[in-house]
C-alpha positions in Angstrom: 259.2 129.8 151.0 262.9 129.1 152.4 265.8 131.2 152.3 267.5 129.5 149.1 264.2 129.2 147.4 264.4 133.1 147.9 267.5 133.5 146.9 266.9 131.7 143.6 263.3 133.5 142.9 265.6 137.0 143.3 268.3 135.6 141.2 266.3 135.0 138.2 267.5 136.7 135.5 264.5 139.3 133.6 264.2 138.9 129.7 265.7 141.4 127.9 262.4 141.7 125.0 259.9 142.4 128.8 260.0 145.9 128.6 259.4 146.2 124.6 256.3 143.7 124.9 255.4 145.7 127.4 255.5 148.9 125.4 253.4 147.3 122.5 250.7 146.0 125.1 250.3 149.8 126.6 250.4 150.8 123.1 247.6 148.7 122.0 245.4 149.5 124.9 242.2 151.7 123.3 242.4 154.7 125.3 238.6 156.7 126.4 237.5 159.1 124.1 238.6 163.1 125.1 234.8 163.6 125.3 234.0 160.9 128.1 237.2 162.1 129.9 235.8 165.5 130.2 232.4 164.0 131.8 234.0 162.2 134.2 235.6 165.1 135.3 232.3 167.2 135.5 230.1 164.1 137.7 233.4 164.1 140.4 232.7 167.9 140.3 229.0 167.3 141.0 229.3 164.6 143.4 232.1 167.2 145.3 229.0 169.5 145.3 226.6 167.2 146.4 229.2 166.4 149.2 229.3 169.8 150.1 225.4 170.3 150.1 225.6 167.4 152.8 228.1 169.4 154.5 225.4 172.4 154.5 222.5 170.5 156.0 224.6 169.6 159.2 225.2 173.6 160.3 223.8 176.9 160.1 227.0 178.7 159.5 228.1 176.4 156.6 224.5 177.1 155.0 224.7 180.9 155.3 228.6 181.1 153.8 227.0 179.0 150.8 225.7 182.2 149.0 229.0 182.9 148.3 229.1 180.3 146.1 226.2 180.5 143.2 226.1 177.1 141.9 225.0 176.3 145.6 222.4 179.3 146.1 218.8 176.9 145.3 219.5 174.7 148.8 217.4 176.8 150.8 217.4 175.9 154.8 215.1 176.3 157.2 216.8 176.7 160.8 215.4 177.7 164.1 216.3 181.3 164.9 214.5 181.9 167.9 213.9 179.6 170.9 213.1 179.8 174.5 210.3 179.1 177.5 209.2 181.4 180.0 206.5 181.6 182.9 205.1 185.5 183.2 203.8 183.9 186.0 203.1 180.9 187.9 200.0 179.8 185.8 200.8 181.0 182.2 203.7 179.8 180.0 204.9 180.5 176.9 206.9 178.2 174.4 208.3 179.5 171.5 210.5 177.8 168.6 210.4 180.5 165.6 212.2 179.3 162.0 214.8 181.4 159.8 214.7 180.9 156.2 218.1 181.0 154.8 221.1 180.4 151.9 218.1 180.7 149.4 220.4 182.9 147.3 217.7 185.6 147.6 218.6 187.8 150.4 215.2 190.2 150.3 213.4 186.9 150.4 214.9 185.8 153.9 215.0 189.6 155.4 210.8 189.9 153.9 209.9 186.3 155.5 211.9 186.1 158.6 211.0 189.4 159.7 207.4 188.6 158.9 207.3 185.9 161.4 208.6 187.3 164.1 206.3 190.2 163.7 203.2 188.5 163.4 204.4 185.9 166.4 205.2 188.7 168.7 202.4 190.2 168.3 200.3 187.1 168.9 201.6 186.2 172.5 201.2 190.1 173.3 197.7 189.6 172.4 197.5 186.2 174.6 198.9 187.9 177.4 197.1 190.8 176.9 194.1 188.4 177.1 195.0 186.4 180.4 195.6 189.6 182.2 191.7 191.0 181.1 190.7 187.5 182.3 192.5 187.5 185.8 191.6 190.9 186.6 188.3 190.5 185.6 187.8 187.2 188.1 189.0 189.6 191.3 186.8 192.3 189.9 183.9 189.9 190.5 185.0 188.1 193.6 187.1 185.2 192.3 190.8 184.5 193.6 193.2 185.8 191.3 195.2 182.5 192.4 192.1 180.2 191.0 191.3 179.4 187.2 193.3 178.6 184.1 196.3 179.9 183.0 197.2 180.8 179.2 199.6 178.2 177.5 201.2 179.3 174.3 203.1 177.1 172.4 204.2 178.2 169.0 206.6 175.8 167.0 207.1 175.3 162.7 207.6 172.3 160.7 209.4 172.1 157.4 206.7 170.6 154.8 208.4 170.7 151.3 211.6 171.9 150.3 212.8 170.3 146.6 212.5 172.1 143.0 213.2 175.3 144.4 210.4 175.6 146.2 210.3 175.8 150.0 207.0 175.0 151.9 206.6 175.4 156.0 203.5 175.9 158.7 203.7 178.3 161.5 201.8 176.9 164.0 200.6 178.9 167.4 198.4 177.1 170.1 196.9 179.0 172.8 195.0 177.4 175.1 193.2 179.1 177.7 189.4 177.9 178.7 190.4 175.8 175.4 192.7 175.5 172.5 192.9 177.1 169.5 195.6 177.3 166.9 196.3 180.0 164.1 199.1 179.0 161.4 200.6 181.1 159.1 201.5 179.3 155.7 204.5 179.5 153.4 204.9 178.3 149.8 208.0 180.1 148.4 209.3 179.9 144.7 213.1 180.8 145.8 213.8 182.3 142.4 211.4 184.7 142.4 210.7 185.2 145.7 207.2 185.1 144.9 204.3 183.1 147.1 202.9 180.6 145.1 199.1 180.0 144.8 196.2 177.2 144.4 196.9 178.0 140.6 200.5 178.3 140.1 200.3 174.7 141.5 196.9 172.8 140.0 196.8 175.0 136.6 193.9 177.1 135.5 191.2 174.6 136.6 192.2 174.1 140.4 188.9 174.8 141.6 187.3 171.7 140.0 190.3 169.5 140.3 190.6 170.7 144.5 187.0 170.9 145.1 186.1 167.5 143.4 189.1 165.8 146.1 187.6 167.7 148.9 184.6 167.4 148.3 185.1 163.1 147.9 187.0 163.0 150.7 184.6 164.6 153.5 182.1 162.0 151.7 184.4 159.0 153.1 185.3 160.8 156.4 181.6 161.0 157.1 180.8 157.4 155.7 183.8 155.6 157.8 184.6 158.1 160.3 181.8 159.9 161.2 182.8 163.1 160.3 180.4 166.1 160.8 180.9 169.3 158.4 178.7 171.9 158.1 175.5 171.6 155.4 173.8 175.4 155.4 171.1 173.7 158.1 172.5 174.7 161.4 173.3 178.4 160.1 176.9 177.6 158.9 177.2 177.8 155.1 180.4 174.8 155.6 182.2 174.2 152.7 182.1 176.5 149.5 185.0 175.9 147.1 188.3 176.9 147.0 189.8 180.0 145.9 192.9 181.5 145.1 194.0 182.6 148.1 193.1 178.8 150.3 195.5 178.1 152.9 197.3 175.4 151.9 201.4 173.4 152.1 202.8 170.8 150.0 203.8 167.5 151.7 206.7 165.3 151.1 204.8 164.0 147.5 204.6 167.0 146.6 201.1 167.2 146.7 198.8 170.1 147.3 197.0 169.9 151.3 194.4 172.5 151.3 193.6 173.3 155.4 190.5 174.5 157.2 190.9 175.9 160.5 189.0 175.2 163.5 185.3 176.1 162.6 185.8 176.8 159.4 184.1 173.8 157.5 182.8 171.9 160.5 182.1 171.9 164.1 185.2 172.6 166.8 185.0 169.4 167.7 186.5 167.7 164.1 189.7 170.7 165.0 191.6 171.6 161.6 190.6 170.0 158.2 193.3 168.7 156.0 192.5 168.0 152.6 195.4 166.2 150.2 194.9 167.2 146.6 196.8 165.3 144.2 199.3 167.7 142.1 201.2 168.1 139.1 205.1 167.2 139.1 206.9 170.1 140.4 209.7 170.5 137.9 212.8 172.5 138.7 213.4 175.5 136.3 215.3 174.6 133.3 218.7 177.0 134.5 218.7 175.9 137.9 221.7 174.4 139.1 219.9 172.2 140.9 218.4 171.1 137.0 222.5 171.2 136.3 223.6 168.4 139.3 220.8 166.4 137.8 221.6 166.8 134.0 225.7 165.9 134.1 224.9 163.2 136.7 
């Protein structure tokens, strides 16, 4: 556009009626019920919270100052708390990663847990260097050089299994390995409201026997048709596999699925290591005034 076809663009002159047919249009616009109004309002709320939850899962700090705010308390993290390597000596070492639960919105909860692991973890690797000593001093006693032989290796780490519907599930692992290697785990399936530790029932109903024995018990059949599994039958002097009880050691995996473990030995020669058994499961629905339940519901 030239300059005098600007100038005459800007000198045309603006109906006097514009502004009233304006009116009328803005007028006759329909205008969103007060009622959707007010929901939009509440899912930019929620999505601000969801934000924030994002926010959480990028720091510790941010996660623990969330119990100050209720309507975030169900996001429970799981953090490492304790890490560090170290050599006693030249032939041993010990590796150790130890989690944290935290910004459960239970406080006993964390305090019970945490302090649970780091008991029971301690006292392992005193125990495993307890052991390495007896073992060195006993090769000198007989002759040996204290220089020759295997050290201990410990390596204790977690990993975060489940953590959705208020419920939080992680495996404490510790590997020792000294003429060989052996693992222990520690187990947690936490309802965060409660605080409670949830069981083989709480999870499969009143008939999780049948429904966890008939999986396991299918599943060793087509490990030892395709795999070659071996599990103890009663013949070699190992009873093998019994049924489950209420008290099995098990986690829930990302499906939310039920994985019923056998340690080392347990079910069938050291050689097959730990057992892992997926059982399917049940939904695992959120309770009904969570605010988790909430999010969900206005979204």
């Amino acid at each position: 556009m030239n300059i005098s076809s600007k100038h005459r663009y800007h000198d045309i002159a603006i109906p006097p009626e514009l502004d009233a047919v304006v009116e009328r249009a803005l007028a006759a616009a329909p205008r969103p019920p007060r009622r959707i109004r007010f929901r939009t309002v509440w899912r930019v709320a929620a999505l601000v919270a969801v934000g924030v939850l994002v926010l959480l899962n990028t720091g510790a700090t941010l996660a623990r100052a969330a119990e100050a705010f209720p309507a975030l308390m169900s996001f429970a993290r799981l953090i490492t708390a304790t890490e560090y390597t170290r050599s006693p000596n030249r032939d041993d070492l010990i590796s150790v990663r130890l989690p944290a639960l935290i910004a459960t919105g239970n406080v006993g909860l964390e305090e019970r847990v945490n302090a649970e692991i780091k008991r029971k973890m301690d006292a392992a690797i005193a125990d495993a260097e307890t052991r390495a000593r007896e073992t060195r001093a006993a090769r000198v006693a007989t002759g040996g050089d204290p220089d020759e032989g295997p050290g201990v290796y410990i390596d204790i780490d977690y990993e975060l299994e489940y953590n959705a519907n208020g419920i939080v599930s992680f495996v404490v692992n510790k590997t020792e390995t000294l003429a060989s290697a052996y693992t222990e785990q520690l187990f947690y399936n936490l309802e965060l409201a409660t605080g409670r530790e949830l069981k083989l029932p709480d999870l499969l109903g009143p008939d999780f026997r049948a429904i966890a024995d008939a999986a396991i018990r299918r599943q060793m059949q087509i490990r030892i048709q395709e795999d070659d599994a071996m599990y103890f039958d009663g013949r070699n002097g190992f009873e093998g596999f019994q049924g489950v009880t209420a008290d099995q050691k098990f986690y829930i995996n990302k499906r939310g699925n039920v994985v019923a473990v056998f340690a080392k030995y347990e079910i069938a020669p050291g050689c097959m290591g730990i057992q892992e058994f997926e059982i399917p499961t049940p939904p695992v629905k959120p309770p009904a005034n969570s605010d988790l339940a909430f999010i969900r519901e206005i979204l």
